[in-house]
C-alpha positions as CSV (number, residue, x, y, z in Angstrom):
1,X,19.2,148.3,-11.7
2,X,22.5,150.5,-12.9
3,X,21.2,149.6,-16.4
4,X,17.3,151.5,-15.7
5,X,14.1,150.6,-14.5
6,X,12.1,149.2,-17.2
7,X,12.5,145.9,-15.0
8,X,12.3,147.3,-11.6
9,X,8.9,145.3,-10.8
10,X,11.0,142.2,-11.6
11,X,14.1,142.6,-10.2
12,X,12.9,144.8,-6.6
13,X,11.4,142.1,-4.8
14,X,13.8,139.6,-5.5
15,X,16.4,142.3,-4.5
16,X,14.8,143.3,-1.5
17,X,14.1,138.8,-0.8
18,X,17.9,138.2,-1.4
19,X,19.0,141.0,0.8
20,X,16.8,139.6,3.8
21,X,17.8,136.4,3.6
22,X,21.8,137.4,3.3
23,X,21.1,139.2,6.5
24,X,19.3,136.6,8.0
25,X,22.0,134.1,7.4
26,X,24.5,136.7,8.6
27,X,22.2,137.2,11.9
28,X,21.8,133.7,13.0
29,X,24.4,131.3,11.2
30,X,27.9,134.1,11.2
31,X,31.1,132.7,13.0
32,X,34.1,134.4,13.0
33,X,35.9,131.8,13.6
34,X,34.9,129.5,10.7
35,X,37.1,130.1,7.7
36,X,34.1,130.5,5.0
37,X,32.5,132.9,7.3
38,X,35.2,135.8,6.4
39,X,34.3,135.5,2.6
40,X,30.7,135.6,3.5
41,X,31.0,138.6,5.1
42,X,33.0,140.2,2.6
43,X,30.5,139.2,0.2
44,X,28.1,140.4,2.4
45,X,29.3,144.3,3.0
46,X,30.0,144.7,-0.3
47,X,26.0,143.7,-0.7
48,X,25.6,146.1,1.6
49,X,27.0,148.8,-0.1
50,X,25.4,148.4,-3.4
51,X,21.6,148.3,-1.3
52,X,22.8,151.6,0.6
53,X,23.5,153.1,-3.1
54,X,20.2,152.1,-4.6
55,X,18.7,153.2,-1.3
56,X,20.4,156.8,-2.3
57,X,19.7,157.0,-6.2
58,X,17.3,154.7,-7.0
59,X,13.4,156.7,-8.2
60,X,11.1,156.9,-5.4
61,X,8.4,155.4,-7.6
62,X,10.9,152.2,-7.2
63,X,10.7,152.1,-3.6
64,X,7.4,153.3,-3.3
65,X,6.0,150.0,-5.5
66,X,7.9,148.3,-2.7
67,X,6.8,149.7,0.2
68,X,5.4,146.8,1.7
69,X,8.4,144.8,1.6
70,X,10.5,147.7,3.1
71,X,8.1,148.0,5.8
72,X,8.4,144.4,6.5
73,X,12.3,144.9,7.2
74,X,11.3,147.0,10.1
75,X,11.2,144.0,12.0
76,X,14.6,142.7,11.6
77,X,16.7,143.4,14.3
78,X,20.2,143.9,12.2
79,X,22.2,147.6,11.8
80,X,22.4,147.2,7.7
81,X,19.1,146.6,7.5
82,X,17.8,149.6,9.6
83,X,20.0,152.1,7.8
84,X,18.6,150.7,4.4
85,X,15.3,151.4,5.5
86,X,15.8,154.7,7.3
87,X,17.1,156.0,4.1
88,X,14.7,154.9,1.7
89,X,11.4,156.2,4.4
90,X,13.2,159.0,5.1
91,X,13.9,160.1,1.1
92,X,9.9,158.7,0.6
93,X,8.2,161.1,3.8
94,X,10.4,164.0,2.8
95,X,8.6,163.7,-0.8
96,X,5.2,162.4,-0.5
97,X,4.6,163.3,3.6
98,X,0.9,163.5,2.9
99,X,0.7,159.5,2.0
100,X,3.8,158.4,4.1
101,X,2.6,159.6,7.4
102,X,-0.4,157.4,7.3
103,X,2.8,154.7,6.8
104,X,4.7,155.7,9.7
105,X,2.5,157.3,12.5
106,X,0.4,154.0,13.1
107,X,3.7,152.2,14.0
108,X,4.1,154.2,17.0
109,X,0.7,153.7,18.1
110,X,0.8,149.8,17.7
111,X,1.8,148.6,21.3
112,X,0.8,145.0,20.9
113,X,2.7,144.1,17.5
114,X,6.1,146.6,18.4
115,X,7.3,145.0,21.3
116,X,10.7,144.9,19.5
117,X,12.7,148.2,20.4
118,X,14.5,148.1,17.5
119,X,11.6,149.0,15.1
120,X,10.0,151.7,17.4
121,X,13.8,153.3,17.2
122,X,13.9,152.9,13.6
123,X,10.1,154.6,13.6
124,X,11.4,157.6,15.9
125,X,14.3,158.1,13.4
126,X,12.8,158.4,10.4
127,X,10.1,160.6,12.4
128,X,13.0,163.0,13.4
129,X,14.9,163.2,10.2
130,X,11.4,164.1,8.9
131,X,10.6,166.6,11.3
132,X,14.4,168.1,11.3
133,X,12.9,170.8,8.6
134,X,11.1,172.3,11.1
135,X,11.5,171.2,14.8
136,X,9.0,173.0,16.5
137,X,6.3,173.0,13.3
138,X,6.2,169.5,11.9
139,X,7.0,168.2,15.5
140,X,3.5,169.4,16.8
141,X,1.8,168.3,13.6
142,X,3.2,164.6,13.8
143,X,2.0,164.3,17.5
144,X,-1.4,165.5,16.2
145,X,-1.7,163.3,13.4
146,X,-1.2,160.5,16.3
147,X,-3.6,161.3,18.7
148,X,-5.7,161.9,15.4
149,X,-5.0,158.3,14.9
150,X,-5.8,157.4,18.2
151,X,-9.3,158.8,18.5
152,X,-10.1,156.8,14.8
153,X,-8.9,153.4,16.6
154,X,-10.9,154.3,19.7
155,X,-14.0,154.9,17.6
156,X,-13.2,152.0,15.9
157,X,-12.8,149.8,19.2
158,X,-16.3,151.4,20.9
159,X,-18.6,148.6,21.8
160,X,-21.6,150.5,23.8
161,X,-25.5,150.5,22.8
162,X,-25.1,153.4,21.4
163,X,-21.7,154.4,20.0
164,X,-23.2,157.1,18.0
165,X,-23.6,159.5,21.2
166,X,-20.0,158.3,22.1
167,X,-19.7,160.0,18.8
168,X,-21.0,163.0,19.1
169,X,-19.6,163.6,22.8
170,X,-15.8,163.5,20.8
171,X,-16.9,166.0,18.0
172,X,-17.9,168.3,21.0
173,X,-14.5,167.8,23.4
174,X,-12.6,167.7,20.4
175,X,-13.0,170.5,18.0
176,X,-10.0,170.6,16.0
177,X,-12.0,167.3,14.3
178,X,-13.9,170.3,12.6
179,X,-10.4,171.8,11.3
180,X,-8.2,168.8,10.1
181,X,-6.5,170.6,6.9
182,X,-3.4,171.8,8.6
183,X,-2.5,168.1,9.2
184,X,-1.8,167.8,5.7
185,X,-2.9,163.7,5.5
186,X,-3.9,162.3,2.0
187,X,-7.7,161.3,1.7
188,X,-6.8,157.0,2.6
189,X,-7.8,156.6,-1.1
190,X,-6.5,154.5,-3.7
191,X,-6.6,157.5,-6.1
192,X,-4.0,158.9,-3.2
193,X,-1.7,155.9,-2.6
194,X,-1.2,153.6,-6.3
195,X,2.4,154.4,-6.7
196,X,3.0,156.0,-10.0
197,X,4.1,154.2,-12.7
198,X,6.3,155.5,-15.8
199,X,7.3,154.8,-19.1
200,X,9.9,151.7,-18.8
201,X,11.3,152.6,-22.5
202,X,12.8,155.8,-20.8
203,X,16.0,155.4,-18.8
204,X,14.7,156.8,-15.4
205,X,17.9,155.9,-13.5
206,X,18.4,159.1,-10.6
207,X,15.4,160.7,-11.7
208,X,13.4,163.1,-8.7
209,X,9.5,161.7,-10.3
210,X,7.2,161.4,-7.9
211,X,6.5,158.1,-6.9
212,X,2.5,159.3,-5.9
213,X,0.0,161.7,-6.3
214,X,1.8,164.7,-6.3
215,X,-1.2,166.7,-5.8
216,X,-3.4,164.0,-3.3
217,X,-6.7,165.2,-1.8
218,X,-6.3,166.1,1.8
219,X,-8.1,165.7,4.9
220,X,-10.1,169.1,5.9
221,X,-12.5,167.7,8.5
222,X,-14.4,164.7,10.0
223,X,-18.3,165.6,9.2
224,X,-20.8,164.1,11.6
225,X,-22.0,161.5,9.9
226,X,-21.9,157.8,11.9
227,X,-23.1,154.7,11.1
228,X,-22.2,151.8,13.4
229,X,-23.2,148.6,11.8
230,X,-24.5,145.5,13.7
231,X,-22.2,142.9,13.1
232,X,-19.7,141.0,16.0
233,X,-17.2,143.6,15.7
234,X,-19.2,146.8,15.2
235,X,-17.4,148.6,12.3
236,X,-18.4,152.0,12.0
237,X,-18.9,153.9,8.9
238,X,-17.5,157.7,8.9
239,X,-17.4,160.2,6.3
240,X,-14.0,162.7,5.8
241,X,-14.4,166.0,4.3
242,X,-11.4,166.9,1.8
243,X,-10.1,170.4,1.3
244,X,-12.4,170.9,-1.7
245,X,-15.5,170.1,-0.3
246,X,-15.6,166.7,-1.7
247,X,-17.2,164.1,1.1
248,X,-16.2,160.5,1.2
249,X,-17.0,157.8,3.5
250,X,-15.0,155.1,5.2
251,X,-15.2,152.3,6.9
252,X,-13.0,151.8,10.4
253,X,-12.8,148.4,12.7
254,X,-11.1,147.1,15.3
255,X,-11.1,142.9,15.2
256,X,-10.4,141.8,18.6
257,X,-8.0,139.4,18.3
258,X,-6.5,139.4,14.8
259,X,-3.9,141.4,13.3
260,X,-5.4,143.3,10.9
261,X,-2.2,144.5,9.0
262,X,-3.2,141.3,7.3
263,X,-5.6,143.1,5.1
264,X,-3.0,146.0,4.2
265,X,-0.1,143.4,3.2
266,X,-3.0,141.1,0.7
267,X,-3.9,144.5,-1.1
268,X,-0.3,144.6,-1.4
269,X,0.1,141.9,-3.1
270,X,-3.1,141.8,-5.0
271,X,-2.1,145.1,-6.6
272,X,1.0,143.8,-7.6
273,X,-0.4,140.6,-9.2
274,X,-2.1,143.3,-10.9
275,X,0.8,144.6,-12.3
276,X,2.3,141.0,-13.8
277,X,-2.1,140.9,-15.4
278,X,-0.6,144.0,-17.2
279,X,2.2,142.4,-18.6
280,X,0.9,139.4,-19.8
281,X,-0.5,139.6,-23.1
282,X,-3.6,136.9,-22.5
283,X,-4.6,138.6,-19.2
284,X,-4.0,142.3,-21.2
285,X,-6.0,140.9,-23.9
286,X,-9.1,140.2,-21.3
287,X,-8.8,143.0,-19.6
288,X,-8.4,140.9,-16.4
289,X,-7.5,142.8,-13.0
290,X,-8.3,142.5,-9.4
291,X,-10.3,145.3,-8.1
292,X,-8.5,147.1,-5.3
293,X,-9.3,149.4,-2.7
294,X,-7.4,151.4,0.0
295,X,-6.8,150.1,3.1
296,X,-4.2,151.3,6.1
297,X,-3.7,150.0,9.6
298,X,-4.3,152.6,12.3
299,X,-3.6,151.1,15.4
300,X,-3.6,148.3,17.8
301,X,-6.0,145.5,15.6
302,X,-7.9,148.4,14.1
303,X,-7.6,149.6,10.0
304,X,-9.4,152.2,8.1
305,X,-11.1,150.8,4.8
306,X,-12.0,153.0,1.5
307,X,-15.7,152.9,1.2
308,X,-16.6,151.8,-2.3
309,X,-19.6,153.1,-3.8
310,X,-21.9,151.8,-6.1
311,X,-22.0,148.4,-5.1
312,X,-24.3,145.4,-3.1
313,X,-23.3,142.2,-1.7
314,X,-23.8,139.6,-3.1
315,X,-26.5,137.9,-0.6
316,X,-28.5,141.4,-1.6
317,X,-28.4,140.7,-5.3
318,X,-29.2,136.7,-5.0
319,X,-32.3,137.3,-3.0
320,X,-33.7,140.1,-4.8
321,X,-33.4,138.1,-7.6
322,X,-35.4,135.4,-5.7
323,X,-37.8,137.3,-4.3
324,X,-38.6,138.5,-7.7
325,X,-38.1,135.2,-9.3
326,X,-38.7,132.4,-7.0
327,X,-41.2,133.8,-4.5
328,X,-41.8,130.9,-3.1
329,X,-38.5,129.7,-2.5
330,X,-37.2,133.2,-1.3
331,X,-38.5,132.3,2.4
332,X,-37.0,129.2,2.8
333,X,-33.5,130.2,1.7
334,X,-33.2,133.2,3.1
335,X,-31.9,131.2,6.4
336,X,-31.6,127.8,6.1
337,X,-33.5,126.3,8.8
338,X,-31.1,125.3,12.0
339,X,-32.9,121.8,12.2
340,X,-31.7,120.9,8.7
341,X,-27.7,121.4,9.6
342,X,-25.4,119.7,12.1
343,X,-21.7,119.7,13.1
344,X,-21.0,117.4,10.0
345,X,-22.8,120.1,7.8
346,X,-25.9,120.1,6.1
347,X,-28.0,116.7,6.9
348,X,-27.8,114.4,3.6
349,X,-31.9,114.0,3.8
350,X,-32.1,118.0,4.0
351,X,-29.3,118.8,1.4
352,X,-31.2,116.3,-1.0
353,X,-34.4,117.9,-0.7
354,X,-32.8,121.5,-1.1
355,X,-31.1,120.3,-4.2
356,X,-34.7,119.4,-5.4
357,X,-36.2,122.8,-4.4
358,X,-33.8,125.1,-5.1
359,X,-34.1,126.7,-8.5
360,X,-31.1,129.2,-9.8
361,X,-32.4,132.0,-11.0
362,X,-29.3,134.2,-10.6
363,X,-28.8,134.3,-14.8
364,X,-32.3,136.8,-14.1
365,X,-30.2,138.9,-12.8
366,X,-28.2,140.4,-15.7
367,X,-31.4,139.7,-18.1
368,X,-33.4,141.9,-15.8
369,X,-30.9,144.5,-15.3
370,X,-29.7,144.7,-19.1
371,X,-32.4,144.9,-21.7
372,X,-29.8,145.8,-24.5
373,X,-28.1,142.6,-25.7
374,X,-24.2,144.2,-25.8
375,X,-24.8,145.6,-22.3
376,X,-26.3,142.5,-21.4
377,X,-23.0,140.4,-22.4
378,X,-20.7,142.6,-21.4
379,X,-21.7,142.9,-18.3
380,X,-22.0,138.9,-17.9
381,X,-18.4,138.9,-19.7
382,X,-17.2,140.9,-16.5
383,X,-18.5,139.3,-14.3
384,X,-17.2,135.8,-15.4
385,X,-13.7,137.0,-16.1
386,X,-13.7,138.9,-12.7
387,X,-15.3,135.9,-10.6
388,X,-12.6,133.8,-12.7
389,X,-9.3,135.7,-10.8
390,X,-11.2,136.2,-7.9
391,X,-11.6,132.0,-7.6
392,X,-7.6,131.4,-8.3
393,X,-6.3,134.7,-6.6
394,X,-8.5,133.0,-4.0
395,X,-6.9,129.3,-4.2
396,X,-4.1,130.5,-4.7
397,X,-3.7,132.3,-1.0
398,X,-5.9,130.5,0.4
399,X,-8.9,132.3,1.1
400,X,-11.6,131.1,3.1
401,X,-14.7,132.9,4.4
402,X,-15.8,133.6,1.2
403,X,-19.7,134.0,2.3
404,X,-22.4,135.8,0.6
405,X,-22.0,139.5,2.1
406,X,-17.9,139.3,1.7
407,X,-18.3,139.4,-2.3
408,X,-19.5,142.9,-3.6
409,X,-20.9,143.4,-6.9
410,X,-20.8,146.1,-9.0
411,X,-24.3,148.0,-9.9
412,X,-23.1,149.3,-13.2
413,X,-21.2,146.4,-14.6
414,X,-21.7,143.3,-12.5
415,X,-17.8,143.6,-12.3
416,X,-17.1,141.4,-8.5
417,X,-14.7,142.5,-5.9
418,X,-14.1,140.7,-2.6
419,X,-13.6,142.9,0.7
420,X,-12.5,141.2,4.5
421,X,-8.9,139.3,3.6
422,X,-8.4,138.5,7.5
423,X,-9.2,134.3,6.7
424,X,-6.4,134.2,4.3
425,X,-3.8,130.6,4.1
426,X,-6.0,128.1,4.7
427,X,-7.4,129.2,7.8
428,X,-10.6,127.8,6.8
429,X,-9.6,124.5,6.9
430,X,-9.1,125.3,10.8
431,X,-12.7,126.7,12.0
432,X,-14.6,124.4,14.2
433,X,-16.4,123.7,10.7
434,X,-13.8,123.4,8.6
435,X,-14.2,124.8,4.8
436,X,-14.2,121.9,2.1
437,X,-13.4,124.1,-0.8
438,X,-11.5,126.3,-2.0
439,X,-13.4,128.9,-3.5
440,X,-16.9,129.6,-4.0
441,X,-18.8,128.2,-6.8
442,X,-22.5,127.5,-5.8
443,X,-25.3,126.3,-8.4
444,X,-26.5,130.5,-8.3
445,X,-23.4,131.5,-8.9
446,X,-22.8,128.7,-12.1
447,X,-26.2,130.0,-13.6
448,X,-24.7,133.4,-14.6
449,X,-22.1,132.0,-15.7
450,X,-23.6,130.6,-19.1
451,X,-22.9,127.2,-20.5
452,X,-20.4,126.0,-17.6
453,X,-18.8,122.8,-19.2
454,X,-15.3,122.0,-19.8
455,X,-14.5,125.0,-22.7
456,X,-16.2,127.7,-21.0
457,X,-15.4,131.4,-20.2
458,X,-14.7,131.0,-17.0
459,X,-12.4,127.9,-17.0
460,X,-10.7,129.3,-20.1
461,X,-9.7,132.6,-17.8
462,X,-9.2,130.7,-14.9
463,X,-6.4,128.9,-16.7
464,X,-5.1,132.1,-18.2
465,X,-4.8,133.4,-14.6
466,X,-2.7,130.2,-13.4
467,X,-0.4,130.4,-16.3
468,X,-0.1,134.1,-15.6
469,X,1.2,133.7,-11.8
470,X,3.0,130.5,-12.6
471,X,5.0,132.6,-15.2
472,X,6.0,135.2,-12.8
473,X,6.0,132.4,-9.7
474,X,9.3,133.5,-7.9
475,X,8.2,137.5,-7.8
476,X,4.6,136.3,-6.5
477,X,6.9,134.5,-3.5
478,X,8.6,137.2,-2.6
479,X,5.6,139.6,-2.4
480,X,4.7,137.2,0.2
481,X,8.3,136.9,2.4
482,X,7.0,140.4,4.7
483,X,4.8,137.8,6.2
484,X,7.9,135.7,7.0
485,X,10.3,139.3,7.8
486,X,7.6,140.5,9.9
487,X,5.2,137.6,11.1
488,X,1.7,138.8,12.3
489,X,0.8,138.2,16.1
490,X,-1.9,135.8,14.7
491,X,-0.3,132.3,14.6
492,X,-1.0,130.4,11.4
493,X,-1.4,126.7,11.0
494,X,-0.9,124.7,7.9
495,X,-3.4,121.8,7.3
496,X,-2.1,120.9,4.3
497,X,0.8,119.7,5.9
498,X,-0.4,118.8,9.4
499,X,-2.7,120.2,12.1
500,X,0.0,121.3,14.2
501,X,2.2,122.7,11.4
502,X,2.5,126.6,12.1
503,X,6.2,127.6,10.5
504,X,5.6,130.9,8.4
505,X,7.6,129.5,5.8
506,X,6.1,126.2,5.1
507,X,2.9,128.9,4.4
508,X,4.8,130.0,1.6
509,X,5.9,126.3,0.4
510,X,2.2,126.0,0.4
511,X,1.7,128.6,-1.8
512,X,4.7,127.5,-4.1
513,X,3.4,124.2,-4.8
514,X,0.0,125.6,-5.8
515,X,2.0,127.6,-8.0
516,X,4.1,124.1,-9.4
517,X,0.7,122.7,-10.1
518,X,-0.7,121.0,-7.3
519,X,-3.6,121.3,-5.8
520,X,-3.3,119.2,-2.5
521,X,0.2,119.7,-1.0
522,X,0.2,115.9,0.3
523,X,-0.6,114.7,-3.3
524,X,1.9,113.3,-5.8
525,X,-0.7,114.8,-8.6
526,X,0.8,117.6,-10.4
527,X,-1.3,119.0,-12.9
528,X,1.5,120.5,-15.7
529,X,-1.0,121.8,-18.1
530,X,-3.3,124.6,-16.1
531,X,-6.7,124.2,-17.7
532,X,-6.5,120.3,-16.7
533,X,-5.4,122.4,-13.3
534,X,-8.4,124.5,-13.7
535,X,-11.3,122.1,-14.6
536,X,-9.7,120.0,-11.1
537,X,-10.1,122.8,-9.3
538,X,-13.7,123.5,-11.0
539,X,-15.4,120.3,-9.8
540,X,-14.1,119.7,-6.3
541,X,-15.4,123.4,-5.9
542,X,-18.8,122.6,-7.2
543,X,-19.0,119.6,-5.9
544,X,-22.3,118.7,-3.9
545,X,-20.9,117.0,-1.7
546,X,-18.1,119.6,-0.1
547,X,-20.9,122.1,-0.2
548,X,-22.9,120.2,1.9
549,X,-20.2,120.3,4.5
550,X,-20.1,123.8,4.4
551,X,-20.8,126.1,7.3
552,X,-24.8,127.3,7.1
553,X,-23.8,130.7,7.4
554,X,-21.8,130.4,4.5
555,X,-25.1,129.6,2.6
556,X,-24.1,126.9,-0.3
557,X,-27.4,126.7,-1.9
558,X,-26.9,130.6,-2.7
């Protein structure tokens, strides 16, 4: 890093992974007694140093790419790391406290997952350095900015008949809603909260850039708009006002019991895979990316989502198309009859005679939409490529719940994006019906895809994407080590290894070998050559038989 930062996206996270693990080794194996432990600790402090240096000097846009990772260290009960990240949140909320304060303020509201003292006192620091400025000022505006965050988890949490009088009631007790500008909060955008990136040819060693927006919408009021939807959990959907007049709506939920930080850290991480599709010149030259949104935790179990716009699940778009297409089969698909499924999945009589009915007309779709013949292929181009990173990003984590109305599709260009990470590492495999595969790939899905045989578009990308991460396999790890630094309350198990398996790091071993090639954890077959890795993955994910074992609510005829 003395050398510049054209390489910081490599070099940070392995940093930042090296540094934890010297300190963890330090916390739980150091003897002072032992001869070897005295040059470990040497070795150690003078570590130390160097991180409290780059802590001091290093860009913000450095850190701020991190931000996840740092975060993470919050958890670890050790002096050096605590000052490393009190200096580096400090040096970020002093530049950018608009973004940072939607950051830090939620830690202080989270009572179930900071029952360690040592990260509320780390949170309370950085808090007062912050608000040292202006004691009485910025003092009163942080303990608004929490009870602000309060009232959006409390929303979130509200489980009556009618929450949208609970609603109203709050915007008449609580006025200042009406006036929010003076808290000086970014819109929760994505627009708001990408850190910035620069020109790595330049030597940006000690420079003051901003590492965000320098100039981020903010927060003028919450309008009176409500929506609560009627799903289990009851999100709501609300809409901020920024200081331009510009409205915007959001989502906000509160799930029960699962930690929903889980979402924050897999945008995390999906942004910086993003970042490696940049650099390599296949996934540059296919303009492959995930699409992002915003997303920050605001409380106990509860998170605030960017609303995208322009976009329709994916269960909408299917059965239009069959409604328009297949009148007669729209009906009988649109819930698959309960007597026709049973804890094993689909009965093999009924799944037969659905294979025999059912029709794919999804290709209709794009032909319907697009009358032009370039608009018509681009748009089908996207929408492979896309579905393509989404399916390995997807196997690669181990995403499951991967039904019909958690895939979003673009109006404009048929572009996919997936929303609700919560049933990430193979937890799937765990449900009382357990998923069989490991991404979606149903016969509607295959039919706007094109020819699908073994040289197609979409196995051609998938294998791009799998060379991609295994190229950059070691940073792709250490994105993934906060969940080890700072485990969620939710307890993961690892199937793959066995059914009682639940060690945070053997997640990650998981993930590793998927990244070496194999597709089963247990097997000795490891695929060396990723489009024979691809086409594997390709036919046990269309494969009749593990859809019929599918969960009916996850609809595999669609």
């Amino acid at each position: 890093m003395r050398h510049g930062t054209a390489y910081y996206y490599h070099s940070m996270p392995r940093l930042l992974s090296l540094f934890y693990l010297l300190c963890k080794f330090k916390d739980t194996n150091f003897d002072p007694e032992k001869k070897d432990m005295s040059v470990i600790d040497l070795k150690f402090k003078e570590f130390y140093k160097k991180m409290i240096k780059l802590a001091d000097y290093l860009p913000l846009f450095v850190w701020a790419d991190r931000i996840g990772q740092v975060l993470g260290l919050i958890n670890f009960n050790m002096i050096e790391c605590a000052n490393i990240v009190v200096k580096v949140l400090v040096r970020l909320i002093n530049a950018h406290p608009a973004q940072m304060l939607w950051y830090i303020c939620p830690l202080l509201t989270m009572k179930k997952n900071m029952e360690n003292d040592s990260r509320q006192n780390i949170v309370k620091e950085v808090l007062d350095k912050y608000i040292e400025k202006d004691p009485v000022g910025l003092k009163k505006n942080v303990e608004l900015i929490i009870e602000f965050l309060k009232l959006l988890t409390y929303l979130a949490s509200v489980n009556v008949k009618k929450p949208e009088q609970v609603f109203q009631n709050i915007l008449k007790k609580k006025s200042w809603v009406n006036n929010l500008k003076g808290l000086g909060l970014a819109m929760p955008i994505l627009e708001n909260f990408k850190p910035l990136e620069y020109d790595p040819k330049k030597f940006l060693y000690k420079s003051n850039l901003p590492a965000f927006n320098p100039s981020p919408s903010i927060i003028a009021q919450l309008s009176s708009k409500f929506y609560a939807f009627e799903s289990k959990e009851k999100p709501k959907k609300i809409e901020f006002v920024d200081t331009n007049d510009k409205s915007l709506f959001f989502l906000i939920k509160h799930e029960t019991h699962k930690d929903v930080r889980r979402e924050h850290r897999a945008i995390d991480v999906f942004r910086y895979i993003n970042r490696l599709f940049s650099k390599d010149p296949d996934c540059q030259r296919l303009g492959l990316r995930i699409t992002t949104f915003c997303v920050h935790f605001i409380g106990d179990n509860s998170i605030i989502v960017e609303w995208v716009n322009k976009t329709i699940t994916l269960r909408e778009s299917i059965l239009k198309t069959m409604s328009n297409e297949e009148p007669a089969n729209y009906e009988y698909f649109k819930y698959a009859p309960p007597n026709t499924y049973n804890s094993e999945g689909f009965k093999p009589e009924d799944w037969k005679r659905f294979q025999e009915r059912l029709r794919p007309c999804f290709h209709t779709y794009f032909t319907n939409k697009f009358t032009n013949a370039n608009e018509w292929l681009k748009a089908r181009t996207l929408y492979t490529r896309s579905f393509a990173v989404w399916s390995m990003i997807g196997f690669l984590i181990g995403l499951g719940d991967r039904h019909t109305e958690n895939i979003l599709i673009f109006d404009d260009t048929c572009e996919l994006m997936f929303i609700d990470f919560e049933c990430i590492f193979n937890m799937g495999r765990t449900l009382s019906q357990p998923e069989t595969v490991l991404f979606r790939l149903t016969p509607e899905m295959q039919s706007a895809l094109g020819l699908f045989f073994e040289d197609s578009e979409f196995i051609k990308t998938c294998a791009i994407v799998l060379n991609c991460l295994r190229s950059y396999k070691h940073l792709i790890i250490s994105n993934f080590e906060s969940f080890i630094t700072d485990p969620l309350s939710v307890t993961y198990t690892n199937p793959d290894i066995s059914d009682n398996d639940i060690d945070p790091v053997n997640t990650l071993r998981i993930i590793q070998a998927r990244l070496d090639g194999k597709n089963n954890y247990k097997s000795d077959n490891t695929y060396y050559n990723t489009l024979q890795q691809a086409k594997a993955l390709v036919k046990d994910a269309s494969d009749s038989e593990n859809l019929r074992k599918m969960w009916r609510g996850w609809a595999p005829y669609h």
